[in-house]
C-alpha positions in Angstrom: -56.8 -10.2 31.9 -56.9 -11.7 35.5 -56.3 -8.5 37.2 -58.1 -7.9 40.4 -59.2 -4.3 39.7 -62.6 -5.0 41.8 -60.5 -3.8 44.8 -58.9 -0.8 42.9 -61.7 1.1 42.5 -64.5 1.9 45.6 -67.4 -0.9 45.1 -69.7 1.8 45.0 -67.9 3.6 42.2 -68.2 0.1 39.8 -71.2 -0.1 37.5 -72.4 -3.0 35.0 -72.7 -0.7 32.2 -68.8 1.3 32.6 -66.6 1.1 29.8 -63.4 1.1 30.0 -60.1 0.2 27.7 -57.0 -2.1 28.1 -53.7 -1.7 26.3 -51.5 -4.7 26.8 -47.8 -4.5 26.7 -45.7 -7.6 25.8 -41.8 -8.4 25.5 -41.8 -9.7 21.9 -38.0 -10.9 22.2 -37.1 -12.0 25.4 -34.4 -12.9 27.3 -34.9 -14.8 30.1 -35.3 -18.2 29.8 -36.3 -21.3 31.5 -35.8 -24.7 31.6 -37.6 -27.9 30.7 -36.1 -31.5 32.9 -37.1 -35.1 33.2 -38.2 -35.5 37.1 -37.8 -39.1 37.0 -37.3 -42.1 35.3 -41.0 -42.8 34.8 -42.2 -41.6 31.4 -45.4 -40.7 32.2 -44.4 -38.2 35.2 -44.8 -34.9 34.5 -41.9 -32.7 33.8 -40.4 -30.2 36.0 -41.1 -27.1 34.1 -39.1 -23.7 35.3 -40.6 -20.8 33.3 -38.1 -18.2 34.5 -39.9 -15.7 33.9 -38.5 -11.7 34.5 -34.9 -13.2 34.8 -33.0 -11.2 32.9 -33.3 -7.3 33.9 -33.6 -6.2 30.2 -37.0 -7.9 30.1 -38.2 -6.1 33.3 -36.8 -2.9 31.8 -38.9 -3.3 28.4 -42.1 -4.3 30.5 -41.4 -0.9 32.7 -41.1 1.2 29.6 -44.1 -0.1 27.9 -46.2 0.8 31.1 -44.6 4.3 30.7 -45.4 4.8 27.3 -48.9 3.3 28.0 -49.9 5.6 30.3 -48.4 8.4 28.1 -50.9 7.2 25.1 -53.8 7.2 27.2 -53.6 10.5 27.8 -53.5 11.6 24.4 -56.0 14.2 23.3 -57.8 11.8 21.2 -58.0 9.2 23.8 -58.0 11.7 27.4 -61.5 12.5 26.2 -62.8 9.6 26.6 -60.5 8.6 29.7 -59.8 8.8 33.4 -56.2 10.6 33.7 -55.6 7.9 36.5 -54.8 4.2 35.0 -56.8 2.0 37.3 -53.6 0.3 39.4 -53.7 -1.0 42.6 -53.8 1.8 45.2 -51.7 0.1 48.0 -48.9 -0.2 45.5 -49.0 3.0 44.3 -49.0 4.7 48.2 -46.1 2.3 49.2 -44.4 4.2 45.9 -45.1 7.5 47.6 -48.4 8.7 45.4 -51.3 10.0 46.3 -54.0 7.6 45.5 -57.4 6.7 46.4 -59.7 9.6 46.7 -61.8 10.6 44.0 -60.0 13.7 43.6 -56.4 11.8 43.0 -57.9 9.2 40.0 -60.2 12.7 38.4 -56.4 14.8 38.4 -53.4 13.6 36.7 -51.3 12.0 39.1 -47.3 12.7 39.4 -45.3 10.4 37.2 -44.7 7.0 38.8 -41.3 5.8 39.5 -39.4 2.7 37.9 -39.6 1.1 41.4 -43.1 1.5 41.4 -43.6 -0.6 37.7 -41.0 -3.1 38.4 -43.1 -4.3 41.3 -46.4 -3.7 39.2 -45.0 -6.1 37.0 -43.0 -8.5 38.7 -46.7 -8.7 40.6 -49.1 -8.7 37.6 -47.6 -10.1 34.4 -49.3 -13.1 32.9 -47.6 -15.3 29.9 -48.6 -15.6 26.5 -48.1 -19.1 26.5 -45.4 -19.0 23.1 -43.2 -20.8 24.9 -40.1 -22.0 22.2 -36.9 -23.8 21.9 -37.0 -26.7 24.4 -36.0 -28.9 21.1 -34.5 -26.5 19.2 -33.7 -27.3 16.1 -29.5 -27.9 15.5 -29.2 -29.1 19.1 -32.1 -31.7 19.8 -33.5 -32.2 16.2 -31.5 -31.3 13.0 -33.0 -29.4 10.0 -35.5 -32.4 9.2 -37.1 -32.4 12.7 -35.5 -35.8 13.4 -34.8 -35.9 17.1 -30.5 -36.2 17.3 -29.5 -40.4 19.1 -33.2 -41.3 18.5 -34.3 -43.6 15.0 -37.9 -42.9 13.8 -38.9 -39.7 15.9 -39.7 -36.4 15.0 -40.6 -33.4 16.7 -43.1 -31.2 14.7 -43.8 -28.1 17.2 -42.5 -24.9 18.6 -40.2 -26.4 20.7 -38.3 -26.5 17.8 -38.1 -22.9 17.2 -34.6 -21.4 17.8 -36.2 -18.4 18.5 -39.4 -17.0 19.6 -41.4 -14.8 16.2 -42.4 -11.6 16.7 -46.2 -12.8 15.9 -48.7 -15.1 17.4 -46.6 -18.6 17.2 -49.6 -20.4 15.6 -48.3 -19.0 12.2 -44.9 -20.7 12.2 -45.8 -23.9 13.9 -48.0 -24.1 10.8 -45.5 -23.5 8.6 -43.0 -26.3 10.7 -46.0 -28.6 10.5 -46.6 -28.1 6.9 -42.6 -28.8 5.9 -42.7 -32.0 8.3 -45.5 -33.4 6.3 -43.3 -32.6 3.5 -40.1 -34.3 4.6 -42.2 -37.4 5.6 -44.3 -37.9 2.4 -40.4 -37.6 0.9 -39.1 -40.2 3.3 -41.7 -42.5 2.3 -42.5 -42.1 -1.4 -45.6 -40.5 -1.7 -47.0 -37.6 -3.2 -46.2 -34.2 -2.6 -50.0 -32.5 -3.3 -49.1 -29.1 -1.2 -52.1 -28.2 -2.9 -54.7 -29.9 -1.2 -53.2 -28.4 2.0 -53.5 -24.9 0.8 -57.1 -25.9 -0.1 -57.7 -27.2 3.4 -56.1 -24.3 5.1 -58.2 -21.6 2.7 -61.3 -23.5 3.8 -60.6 -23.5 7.4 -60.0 -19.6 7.4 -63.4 -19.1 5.6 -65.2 -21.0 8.2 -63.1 -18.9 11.1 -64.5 -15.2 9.1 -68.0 -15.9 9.9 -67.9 -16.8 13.0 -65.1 -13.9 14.0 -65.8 -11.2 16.4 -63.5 -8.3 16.3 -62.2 -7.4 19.5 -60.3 -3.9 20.0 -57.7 -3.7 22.8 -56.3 -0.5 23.6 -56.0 1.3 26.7 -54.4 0.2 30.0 -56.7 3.3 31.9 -60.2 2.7 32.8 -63.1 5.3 32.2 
């Protein structure tokens, strides 16, 4: 997950064979937002992309309760026995915060509850994207409801930039589906035939192929063992 957690736990204290879990908390709706602008007149220059991430407090505070509540499951009777009562978090933070931290004796115990403060900063310091970024073409204010882009002839936009709003799932399900109806509206604008069935077939086929080479992969625990 790209956290440094080499330097929160003694190098002598790390083994090749430990175990450990992660349980990753994510703001499914939210409300900051960023911005997308031309930074010049040359095409091919790359946009100036501001990601505004953690903007609007209510975000912060959903990504502070999560942490809460993830610490909370951890130490659950069915998962305390296989855990450390002590999330692996970065030990400088935490004493700044006004925690005991560090010895072997403070990550064994259960440590005092850690303040807001303390996972505002963990955050602020820590949280990566998902990369579902939506809405930079949103549809009724860049391209109507046939993906054609407003003031521009013969251009559509067929992606999640199109998205009003961000979906509660992984984005590669809806940007399928916006895919699938702009194929649609094109074979329409040009006379030809509409065989949605040989896209179900290629789609059936494609998630065939993906089961056997799948690997299941369980996250669910943000405290180390």
């Amino acid at each position: 997950m790209g956290l440094p957690i080499d330097g929160w736990v003694p190098a002598d204290e790390i083994s090749p064979t430990a175990e450990g879990a992660i349980l990753v908390c994510t703001v499914l709706h939210p409300l900051s937002a960023g911005t997308v602008e031309l930074a010049s007149s040359d095409p091919l220059a790359p946009p100036r992309i501001h990601a505004g991430y953690l903007t609007s407090a209510p975000d912060l505070a959903v990504l502070v309760d999560a942490c809460k509540q993830a610490v909370a499951l951890a130490r659950q009777p069915a998962l305390a026995r296989l855990l450390s009562p002590t999330p692996l978090l970065p030990p400088e933070l935490v004493r700044k915060h006004g925690v005991a931290w560090g010895s072997d004796a403070s990550r064994r115990a259960t440590p005092p509850a850690l303040p807001d403060a303390f996972w505002e900063e963990y955050c602020r310091r820590y949280a990566s994207t998902l990369y579902h970024a939506v809405g930079t073409a949103r549809i009724g204010t860049v391209v109507d409801a046939e993906l054609r882009v407003v003031g521009a002839r013969g251009l559509r936009v067929a992606d999640a930039s199109v998205q009003p709003e961000i979906v509660s799932g992984n984005t590669n399900a809806s940007i399928i589906m916006i895919a699938e109806k702009a194929a649609k509206l094109l074979r329409a604008a040009h006379g030809l035939a509409d065989d949605g069935g040989a896209a179900l077939r290629g789609v059936a086929a494609a998630e065939m192929r993906a089961r056997r080479r799948l690997a299941l992969v369980v996250v669910i625990a943000l405290a180390g063992g």
